[in-house]
C-alpha positions as CSV (number, residue, x, y, z in Angstrom):
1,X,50.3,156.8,83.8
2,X,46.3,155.4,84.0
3,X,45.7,152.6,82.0
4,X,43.7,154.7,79.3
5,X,45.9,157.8,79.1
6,X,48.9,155.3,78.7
7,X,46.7,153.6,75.5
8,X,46.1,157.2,74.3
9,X,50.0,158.2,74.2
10,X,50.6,154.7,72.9
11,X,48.3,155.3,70.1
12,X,49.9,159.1,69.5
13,X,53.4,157.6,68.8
14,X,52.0,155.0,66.5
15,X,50.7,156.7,64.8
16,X,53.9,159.0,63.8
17,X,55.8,156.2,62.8
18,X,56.2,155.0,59.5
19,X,54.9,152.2,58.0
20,X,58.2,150.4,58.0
21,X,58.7,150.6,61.9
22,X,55.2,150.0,62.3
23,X,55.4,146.8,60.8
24,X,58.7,145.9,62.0
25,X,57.4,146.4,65.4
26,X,54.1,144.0,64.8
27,X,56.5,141.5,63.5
28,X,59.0,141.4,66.4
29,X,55.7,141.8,68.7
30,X,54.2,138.6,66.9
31,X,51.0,140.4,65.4
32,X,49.1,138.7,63.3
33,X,48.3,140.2,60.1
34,X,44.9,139.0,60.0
35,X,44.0,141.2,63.1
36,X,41.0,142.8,63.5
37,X,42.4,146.0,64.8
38,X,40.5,149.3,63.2
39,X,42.8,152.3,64.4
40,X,45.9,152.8,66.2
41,X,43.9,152.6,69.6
42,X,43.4,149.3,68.8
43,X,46.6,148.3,67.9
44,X,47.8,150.0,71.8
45,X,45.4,148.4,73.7
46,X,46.8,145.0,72.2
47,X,50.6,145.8,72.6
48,X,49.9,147.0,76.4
49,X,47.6,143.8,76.8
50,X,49.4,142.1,80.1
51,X,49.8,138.7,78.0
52,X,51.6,141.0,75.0
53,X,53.9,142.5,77.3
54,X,54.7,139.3,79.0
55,X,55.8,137.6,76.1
56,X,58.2,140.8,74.8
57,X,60.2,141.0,78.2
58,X,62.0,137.9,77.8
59,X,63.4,138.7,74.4
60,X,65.1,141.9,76.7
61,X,68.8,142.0,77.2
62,X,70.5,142.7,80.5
63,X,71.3,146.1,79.7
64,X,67.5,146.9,78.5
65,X,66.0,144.8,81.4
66,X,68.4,147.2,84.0
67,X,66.8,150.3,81.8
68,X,63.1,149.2,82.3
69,X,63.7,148.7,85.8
70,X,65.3,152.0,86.4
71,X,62.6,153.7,84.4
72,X,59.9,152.3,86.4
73,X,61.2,153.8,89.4
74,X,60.9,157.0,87.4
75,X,64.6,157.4,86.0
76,X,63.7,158.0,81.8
77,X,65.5,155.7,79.5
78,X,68.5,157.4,77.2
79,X,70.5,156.1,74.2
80,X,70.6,153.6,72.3
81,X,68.5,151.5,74.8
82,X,65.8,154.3,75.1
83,X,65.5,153.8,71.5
84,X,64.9,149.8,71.6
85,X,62.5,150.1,74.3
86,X,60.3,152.9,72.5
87,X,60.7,150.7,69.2
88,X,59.0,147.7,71.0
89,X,56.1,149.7,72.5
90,X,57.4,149.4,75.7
91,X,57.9,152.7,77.0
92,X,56.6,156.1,75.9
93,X,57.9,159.2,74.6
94,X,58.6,160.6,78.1
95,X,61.1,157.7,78.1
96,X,59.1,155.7,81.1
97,X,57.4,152.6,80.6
98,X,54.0,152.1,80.6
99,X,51.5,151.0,83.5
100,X,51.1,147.4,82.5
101,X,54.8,147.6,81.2
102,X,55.6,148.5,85.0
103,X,53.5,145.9,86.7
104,X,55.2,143.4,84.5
105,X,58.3,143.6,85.3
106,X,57.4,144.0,88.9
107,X,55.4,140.5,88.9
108,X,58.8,138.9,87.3
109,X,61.3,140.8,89.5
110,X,59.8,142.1,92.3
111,X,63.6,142.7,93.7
112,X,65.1,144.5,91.1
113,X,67.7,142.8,89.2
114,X,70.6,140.9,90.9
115,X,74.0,141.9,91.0
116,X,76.4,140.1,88.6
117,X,80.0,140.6,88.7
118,X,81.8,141.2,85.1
119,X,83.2,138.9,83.4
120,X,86.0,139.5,81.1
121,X,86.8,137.1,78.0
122,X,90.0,135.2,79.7
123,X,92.3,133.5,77.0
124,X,92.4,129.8,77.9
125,X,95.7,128.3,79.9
126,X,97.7,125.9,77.4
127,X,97.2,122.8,78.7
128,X,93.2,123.5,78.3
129,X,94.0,125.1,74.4
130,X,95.4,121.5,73.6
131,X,91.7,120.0,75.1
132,X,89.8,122.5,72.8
133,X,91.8,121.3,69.5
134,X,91.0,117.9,70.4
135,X,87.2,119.2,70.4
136,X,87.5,120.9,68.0
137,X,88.9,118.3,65.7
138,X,86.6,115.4,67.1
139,X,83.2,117.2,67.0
140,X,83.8,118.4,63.4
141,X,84.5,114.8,62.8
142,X,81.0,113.8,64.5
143,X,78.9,116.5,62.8
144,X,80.3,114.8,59.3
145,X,79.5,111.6,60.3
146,X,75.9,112.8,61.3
147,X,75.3,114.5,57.9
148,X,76.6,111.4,56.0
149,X,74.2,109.0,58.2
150,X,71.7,112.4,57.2
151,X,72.0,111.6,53.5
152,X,71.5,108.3,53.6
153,X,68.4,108.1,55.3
154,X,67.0,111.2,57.0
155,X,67.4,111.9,61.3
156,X,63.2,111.3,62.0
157,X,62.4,114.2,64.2
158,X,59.1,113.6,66.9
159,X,56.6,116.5,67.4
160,X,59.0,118.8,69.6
161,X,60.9,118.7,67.0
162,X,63.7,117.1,68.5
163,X,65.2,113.4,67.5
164,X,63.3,110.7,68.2
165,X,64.8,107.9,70.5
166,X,65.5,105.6,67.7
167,X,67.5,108.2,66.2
168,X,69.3,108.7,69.0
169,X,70.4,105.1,69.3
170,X,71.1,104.8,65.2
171,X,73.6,107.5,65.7
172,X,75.5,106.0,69.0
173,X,75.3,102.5,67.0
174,X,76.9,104.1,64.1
175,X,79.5,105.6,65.9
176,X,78.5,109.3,65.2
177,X,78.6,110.1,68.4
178,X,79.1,108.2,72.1
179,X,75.7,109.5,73.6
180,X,72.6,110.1,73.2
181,X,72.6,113.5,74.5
182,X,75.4,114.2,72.7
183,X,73.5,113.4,69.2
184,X,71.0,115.9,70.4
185,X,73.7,118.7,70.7
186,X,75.4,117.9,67.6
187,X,72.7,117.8,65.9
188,X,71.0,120.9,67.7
189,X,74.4,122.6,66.5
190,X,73.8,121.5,62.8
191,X,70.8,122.9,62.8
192,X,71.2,126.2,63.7
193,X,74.4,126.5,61.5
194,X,72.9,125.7,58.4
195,X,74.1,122.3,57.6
196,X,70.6,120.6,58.3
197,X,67.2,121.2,57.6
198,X,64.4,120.4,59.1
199,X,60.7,119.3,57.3
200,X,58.1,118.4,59.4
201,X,59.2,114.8,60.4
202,X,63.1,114.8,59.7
203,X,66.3,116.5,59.7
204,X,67.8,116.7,56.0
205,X,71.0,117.8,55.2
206,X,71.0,121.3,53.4
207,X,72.6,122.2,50.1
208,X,75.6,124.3,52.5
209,X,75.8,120.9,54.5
210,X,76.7,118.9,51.5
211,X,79.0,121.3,50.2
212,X,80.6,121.8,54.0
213,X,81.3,117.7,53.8
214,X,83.7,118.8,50.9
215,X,85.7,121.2,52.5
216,X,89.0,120.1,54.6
217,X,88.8,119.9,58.5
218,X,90.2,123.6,59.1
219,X,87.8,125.2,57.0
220,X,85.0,123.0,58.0
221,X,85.4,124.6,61.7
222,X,86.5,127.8,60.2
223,X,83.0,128.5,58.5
224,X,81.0,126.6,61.2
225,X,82.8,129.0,64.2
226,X,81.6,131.6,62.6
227,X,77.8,131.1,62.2
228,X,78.0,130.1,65.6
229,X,79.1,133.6,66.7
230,X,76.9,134.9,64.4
231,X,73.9,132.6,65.8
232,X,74.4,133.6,69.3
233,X,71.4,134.5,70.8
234,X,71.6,138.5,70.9
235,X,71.8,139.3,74.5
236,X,75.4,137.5,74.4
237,X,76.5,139.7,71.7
238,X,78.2,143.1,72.5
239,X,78.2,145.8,70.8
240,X,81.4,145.1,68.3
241,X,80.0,142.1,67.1
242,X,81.7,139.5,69.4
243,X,80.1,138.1,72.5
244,X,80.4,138.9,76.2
245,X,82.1,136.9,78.9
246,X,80.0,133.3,78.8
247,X,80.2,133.7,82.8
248,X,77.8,136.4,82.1
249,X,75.7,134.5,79.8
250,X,73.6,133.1,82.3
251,X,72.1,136.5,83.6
252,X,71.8,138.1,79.9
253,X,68.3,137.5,79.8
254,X,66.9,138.5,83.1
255,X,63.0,138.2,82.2
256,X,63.4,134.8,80.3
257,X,63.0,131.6,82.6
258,X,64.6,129.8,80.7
259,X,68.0,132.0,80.3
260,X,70.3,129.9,82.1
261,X,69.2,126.6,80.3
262,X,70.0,128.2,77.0
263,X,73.2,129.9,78.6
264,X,74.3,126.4,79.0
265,X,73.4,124.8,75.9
266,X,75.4,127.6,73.9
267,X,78.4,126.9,76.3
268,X,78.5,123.6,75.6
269,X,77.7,124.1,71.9
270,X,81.1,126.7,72.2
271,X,83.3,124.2,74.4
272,X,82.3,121.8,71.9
273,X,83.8,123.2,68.8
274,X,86.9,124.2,70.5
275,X,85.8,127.5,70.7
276,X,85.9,128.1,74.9
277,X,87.9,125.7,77.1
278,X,85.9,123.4,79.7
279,X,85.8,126.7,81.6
280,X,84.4,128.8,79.7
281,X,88.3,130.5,78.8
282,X,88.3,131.7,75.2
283,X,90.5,129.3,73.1
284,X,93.7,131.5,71.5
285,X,92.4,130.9,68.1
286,X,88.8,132.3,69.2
287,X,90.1,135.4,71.0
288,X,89.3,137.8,67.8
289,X,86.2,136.0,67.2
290,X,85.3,136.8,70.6
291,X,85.9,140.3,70.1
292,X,83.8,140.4,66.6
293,X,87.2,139.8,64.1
294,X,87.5,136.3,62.8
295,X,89.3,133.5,63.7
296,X,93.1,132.3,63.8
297,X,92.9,129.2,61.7
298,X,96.9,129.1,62.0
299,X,97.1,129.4,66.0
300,X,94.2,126.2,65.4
301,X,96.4,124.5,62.4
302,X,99.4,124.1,64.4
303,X,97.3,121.7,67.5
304,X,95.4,119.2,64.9
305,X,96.7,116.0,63.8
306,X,97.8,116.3,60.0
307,X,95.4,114.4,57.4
308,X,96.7,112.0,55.2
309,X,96.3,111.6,51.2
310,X,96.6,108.1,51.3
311,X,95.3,104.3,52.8
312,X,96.8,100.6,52.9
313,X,94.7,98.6,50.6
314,X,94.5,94.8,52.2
315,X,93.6,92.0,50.7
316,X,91.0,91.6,52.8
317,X,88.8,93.9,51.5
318,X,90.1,96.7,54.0
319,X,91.7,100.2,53.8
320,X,93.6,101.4,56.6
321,X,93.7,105.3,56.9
322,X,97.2,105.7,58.8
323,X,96.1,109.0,59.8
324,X,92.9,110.9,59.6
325,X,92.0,110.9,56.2
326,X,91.4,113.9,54.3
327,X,87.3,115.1,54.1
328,X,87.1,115.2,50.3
329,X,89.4,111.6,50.2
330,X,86.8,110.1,53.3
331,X,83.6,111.2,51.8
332,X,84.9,109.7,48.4
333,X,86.0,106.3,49.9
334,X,82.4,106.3,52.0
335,X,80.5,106.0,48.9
336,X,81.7,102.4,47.8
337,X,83.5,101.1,51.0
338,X,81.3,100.5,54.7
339,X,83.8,102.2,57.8
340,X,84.0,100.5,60.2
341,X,86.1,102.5,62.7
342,X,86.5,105.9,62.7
343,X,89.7,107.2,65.0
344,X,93.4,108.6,64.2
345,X,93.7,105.3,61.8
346,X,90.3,104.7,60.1
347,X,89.5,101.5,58.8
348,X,87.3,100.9,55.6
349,X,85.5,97.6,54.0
350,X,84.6,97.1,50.3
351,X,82.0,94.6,49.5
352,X,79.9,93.4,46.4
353,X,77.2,95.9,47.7
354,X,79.1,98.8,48.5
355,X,81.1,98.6,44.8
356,X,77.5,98.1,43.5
357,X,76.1,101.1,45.4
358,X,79.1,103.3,44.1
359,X,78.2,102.4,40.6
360,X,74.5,103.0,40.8
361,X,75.8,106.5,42.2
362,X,77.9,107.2,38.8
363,X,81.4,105.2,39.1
364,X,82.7,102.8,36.5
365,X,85.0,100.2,37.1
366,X,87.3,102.4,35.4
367,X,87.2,105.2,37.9
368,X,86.7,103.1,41.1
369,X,90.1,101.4,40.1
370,X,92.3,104.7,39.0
371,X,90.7,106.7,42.8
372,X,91.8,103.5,44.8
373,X,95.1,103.7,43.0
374,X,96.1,106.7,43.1
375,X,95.3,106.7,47.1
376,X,96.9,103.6,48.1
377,X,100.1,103.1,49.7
378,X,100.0,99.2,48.8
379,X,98.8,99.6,44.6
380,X,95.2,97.6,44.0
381,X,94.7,94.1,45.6
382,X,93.7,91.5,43.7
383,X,90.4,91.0,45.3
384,X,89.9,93.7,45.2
385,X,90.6,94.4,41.8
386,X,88.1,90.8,41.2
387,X,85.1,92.5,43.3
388,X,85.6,95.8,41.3
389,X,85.4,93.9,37.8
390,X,82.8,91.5,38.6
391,X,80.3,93.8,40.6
392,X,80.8,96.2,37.3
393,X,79.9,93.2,35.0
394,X,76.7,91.8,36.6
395,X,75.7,95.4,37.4
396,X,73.3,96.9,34.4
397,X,71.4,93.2,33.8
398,X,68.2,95.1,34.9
399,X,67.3,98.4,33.3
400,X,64.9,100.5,34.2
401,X,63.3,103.3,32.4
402,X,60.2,105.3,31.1
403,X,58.2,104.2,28.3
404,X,57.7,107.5,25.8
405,X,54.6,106.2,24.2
406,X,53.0,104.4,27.3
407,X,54.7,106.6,30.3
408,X,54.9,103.2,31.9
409,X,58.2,102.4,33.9
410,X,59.7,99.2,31.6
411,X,62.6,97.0,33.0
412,X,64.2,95.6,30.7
413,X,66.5,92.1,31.5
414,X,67.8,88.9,29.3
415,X,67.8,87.0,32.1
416,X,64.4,84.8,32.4
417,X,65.1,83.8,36.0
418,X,65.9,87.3,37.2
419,X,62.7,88.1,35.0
420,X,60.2,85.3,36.8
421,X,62.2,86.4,40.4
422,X,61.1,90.4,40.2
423,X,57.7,89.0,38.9
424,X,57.4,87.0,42.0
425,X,59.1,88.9,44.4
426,X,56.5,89.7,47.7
427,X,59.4,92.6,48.6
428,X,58.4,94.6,45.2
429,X,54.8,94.2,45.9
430,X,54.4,98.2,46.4
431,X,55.7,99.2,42.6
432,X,53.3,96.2,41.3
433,X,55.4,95.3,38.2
434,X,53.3,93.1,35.7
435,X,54.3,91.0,32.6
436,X,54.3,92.8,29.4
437,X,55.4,90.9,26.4
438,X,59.3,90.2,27.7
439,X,59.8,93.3,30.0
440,X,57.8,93.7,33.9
441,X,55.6,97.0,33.6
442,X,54.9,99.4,36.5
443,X,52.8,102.3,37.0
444,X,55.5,103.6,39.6
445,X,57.9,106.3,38.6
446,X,61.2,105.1,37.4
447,X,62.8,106.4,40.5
448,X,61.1,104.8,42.4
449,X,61.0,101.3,40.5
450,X,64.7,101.5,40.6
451,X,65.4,101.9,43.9
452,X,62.7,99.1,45.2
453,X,65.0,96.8,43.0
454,X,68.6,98.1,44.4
455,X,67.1,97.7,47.6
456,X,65.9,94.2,47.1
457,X,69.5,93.4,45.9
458,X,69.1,93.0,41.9
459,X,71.7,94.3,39.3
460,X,69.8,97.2,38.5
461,X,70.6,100.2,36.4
462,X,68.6,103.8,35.5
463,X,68.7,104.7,31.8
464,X,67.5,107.5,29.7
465,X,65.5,107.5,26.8
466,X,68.4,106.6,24.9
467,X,69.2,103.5,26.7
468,X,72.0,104.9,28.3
469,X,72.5,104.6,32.0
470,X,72.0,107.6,34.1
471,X,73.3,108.3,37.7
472,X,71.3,108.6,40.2
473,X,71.4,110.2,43.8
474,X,69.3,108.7,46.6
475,X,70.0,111.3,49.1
476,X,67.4,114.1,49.7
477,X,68.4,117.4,50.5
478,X,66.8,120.1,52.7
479,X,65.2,122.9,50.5
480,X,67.3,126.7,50.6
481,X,66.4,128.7,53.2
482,X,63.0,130.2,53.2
483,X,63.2,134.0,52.1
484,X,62.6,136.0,54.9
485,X,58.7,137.3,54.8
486,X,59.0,141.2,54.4
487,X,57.2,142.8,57.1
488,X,56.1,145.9,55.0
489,X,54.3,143.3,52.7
490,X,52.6,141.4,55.0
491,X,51.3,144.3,57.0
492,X,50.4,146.3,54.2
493,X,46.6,146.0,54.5
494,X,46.7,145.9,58.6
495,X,48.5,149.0,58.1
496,X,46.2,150.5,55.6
497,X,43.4,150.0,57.5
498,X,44.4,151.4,61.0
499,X,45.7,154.6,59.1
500,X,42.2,155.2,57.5
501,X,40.6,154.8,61.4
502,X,43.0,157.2,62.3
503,X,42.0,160.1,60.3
504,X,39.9,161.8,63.2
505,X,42.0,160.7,66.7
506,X,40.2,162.8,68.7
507,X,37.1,161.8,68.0
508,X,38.5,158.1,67.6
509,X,39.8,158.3,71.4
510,X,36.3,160.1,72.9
511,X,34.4,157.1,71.4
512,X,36.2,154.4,73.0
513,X,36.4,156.2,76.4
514,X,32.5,156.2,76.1
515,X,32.4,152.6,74.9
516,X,34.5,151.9,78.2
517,X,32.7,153.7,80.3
518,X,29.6,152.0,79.2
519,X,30.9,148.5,79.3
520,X,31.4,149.2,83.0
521,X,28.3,151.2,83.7
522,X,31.3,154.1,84.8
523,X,30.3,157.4,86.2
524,X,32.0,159.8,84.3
525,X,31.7,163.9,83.8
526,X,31.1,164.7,80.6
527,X,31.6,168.1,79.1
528,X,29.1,169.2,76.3
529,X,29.3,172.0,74.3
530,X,26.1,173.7,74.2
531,X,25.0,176.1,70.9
532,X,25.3,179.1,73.3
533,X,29.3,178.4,73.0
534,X,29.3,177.8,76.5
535,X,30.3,174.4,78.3
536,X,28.5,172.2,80.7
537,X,29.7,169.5,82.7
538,X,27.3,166.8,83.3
539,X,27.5,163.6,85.7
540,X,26.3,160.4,84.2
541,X,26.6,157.0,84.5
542,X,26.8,155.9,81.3
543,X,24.0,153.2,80.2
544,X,24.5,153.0,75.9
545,X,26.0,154.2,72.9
546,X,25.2,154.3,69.4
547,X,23.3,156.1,66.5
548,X,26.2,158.6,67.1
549,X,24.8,159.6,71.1
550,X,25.7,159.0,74.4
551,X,22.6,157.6,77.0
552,X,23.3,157.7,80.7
553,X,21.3,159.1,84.1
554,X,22.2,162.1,84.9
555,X,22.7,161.8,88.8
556,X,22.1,164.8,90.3
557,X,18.5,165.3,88.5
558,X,17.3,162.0,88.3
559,X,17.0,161.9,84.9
560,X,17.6,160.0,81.5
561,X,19.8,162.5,78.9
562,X,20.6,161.7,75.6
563,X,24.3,163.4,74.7
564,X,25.0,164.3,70.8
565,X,28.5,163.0,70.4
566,X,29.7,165.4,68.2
567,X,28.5,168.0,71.0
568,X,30.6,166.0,73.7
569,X,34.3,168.1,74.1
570,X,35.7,165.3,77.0
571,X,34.8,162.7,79.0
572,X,36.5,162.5,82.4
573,X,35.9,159.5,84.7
574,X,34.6,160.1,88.9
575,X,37.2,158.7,91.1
């Protein structure tokens, strides 16, 4: 089909759509609703633009890709594919693809597609099932340690929007994870689960991450093996809503260069969470995910190691986990003891800063002492019991809070030389405090004054209005998921304005065919109705159009004619 008939039919078929497949196809097409299009001819001649089509064909499945091919050999697209292909403006009505359509996927495979053999989804032998429990168990162990390094200080992301080098490493040091290249594809797995969030410069943890740090091991992998299925890329999806053989995974996507990178990266992401075995064998509790059911928790219950409710307090200022600890116990114990090992037995280490950090999140000596009983094997050490007490009792000699009638930040203290030592202090210098009366003023938010002076190691304590202390929570969580933008909105005025430039097509379609022809100083009949009734064909290379006629030299007399164009019945070019 020529370039300009194939724009014609294009425009046709838009232009019996409805809005809402109009506009889901310019937002899978990546159409910008700013365009300048004015009619549907327009909006073709963009969609069959080489560059457009270019960027569509890798988002094409195997089965669509074998379609396109087949139909530019002449065989028409059926089914459900036919209907795909037509919704993305890559083929016509006649089920064929267009002329650029065709020399794209020529340039990218000029030797048809190669053969594949099928895959089928293989349960894994026993010995590997016991490997992918182990994964299992120890990733979902890494990602919570990532998210709890997360909400303490957020993973820096560089422009790519990958981690930073220095993130990397903090995450290695901290035991996270053993490589660096594995912190990228836990994280990377995170991510596109839901449990972080991403701003422009750092990962977060999301609102479902904090909650999923809650939750016990089982149902932690539970609810993250299935957004991974359900974040598979779609060309590894099959039709009942489980994915095809991973074997296959590297030929889904037979336009996209980079297809067999990501084929890999979602393998390992898979063999990872103890979802495939090293090769690429569906685990036995993944078999019914695999074929778009859910998951066996109890064939995957049976192979982890059981958690334990309870630790060995020492007098050292250690608990020791004889077991792996469980989630809702761990994240607990994190928050006023430092670990310091992290493996079947886990090993824990309260200090004066950690008790202190605990308080300043909302425990009081009272609670930190009846949570540590009621978890230990070995009842409450006496040092322990001494660091509790006497952290709790120096902790609240500095308050901090607004000032009502001067919307100042006050701390408050009765201690003169902690008083002259925060006056002083060249590590506050950023929140500015100044003397006023007894109590250091700043013009720094509360917040902010607070945590300046927990960081620079003073006994300091957020209250309300009402002098009472108030907890507060340093970590910083990624905002909800953005709503997704609803394509009939946002191409609501794009959309209005091609349908009002489509009212006359015909005549729509004759002026761009002149405007072409003119652009290339094309010789072209064109057929005139004269006021006789009769036609005339006339042979002109076409020279300018506007004030509603066609200019050109008429070749065969020699002479300059001026064409009315609502005179002009078609326009055909001279091979």
């Amino acid at each position: 089909m020529p370039e300009t008939s194939a724009q014609r039919a294009l425009a046709v078929s838009l232009g019996a759509r409805s809005d809402a497949e109009l506009a889901r196809l310019f937002a899978g097409r990546q159409v910008s609703p700013s365009s300048t299009w004015r009619d549907m001819f327009d909006a073709a001649e963009a969609l069959l633009d080489p560059v457009s089509v270019a960027r569509e064909l890798p988002a094409l499945t195997r089965p669509e890709a074998t379609a396109l091919l087949a139909a530019a050999d002449g065989e028409p697209a059926t089914g459900t594919v036919r209907e795909h292909l037509a919704s993305r403006a890559l083929i016509g009505d006649d089920g064929l693809p267009f002329a650029n359509v065709v020399t794209a996927v020529r340039e990218v495979l000029p030797g048809g597609l190669p053969p594949v053999a099928p895959g089928r989804r293989a349960p894994a032998a026993a010995e590997s099932a016991a490997a992918a429990s182990e994964a299992a168990f120890t990733n979902a162990a890494s990602v919570a340690d990532i998210l709890m390094i997360a909400l303490e200080s957020p993973l820096g992301r560089i422009g790519s929007g990958s981690l930073g080098a220095g993130e990397r490493r903090r995450l290695v040091d901290a035991g996270a994870v053993s490589t660096p290249a594995e912190a990228d594809l836990l994280v990377g797995l995170a991510a596109d689960v839901g449990l972080l969030g991403a701003n422009d410069r750092a990962w977060l943890v999301s609102p479902a991450g904090r909650e999923w740090l809650r939750l016990p091991t089982l149902d932690r992998w539970h609810r993250t093996a299935l957004a991974l299925r359900d974040a598979l890329p779609r060309a590894y999806r099959d039709d009942d809503g489980g994915w095809i053989p991973s074997t296959e995974w590297a030929d889904a996507s037979p336009f996209d260069p980079e297809g067999p990178d990501r084929a890999a990266l979602w393998s390992r992401r898979l063999v990872r969470w103890g979802l495939l075995d090293a090769t690429g064998h569906v685990a036995p509790w993944a078999q019914s995910l695999a074929a778009g059911g859910d998951a066996d928790t109890s064939a995957l219950r049976d192979l982890l190691p059981p958690e334990v409710d309870r630790v060995y307090l020492q007098n050292d200022l250690t608990a020791i986990a004889p077991g792996p600890l469980a989630p809702h116990l761990d994240v607990r114990l994190r928050t006023m003891a430092a670990r310091e090992s992290r493996a079947q037995a886990s090993s824990y280490r309260f200090s004066a800063g950690s008790i202190g950090a605990s308080i300043t999140a909302g425990e009081t000596a009272d609670s930190l002492r009846e949570f540590l009983t009621g978890i230990s094997l070995t009842g409450l050490p006496q040092p322990l019991a001494y660091v509790i007490e006497r952290t709790s009792a120096e902790h609240g000699r500095v308050r901090v809070g607004s000032d009502p009638e001067t919307l100042l930040t006050r701390v408050v203290t009765d201690d003169e030389t902690l008083r002259r030592s925060m006056e002083v202090d060249q590590s506050l210098r950023s929140i500015a405090l100044a003397r006023h009366d007894d109590d250091l003023v700043s013009h720094v938010s509360a917040d902010v004054v607070f945590w300046a002076l927990t960081d620079a190691h003073y006994p300091a304590v957020a209250v309300d209005a009402e002098g009472q202390p108030r907890a507060l929570e340093r970590a910083r969580l990624a905002g909800g998921p953005s709503p997704a933008p609803d394509p009939d909105a946002t191409y609501a005025p794009l959309l209005e304005r091609l349908r009002a430039g489509a009212q006359d097509s015909d005549a729509a379609w004759l002026e761009r065919e002149l405007d072409q022809a003119v652009r290339a100083r094309a010789i072209v009949d064109v057929t005139v109705r004269l006021p006789d009734g009769s036609a005339r064909t006339f042979r002109l290379e076409a020279t300018g159009l506007g004030g509603g006629r066609l200019r050109g030299r008429d070749r065969a007399a020699d002479v300059e004619r001026t064409l009315p164009l609502s005179h002009i019945d078609g326009v055909a070019p001279v091979d």
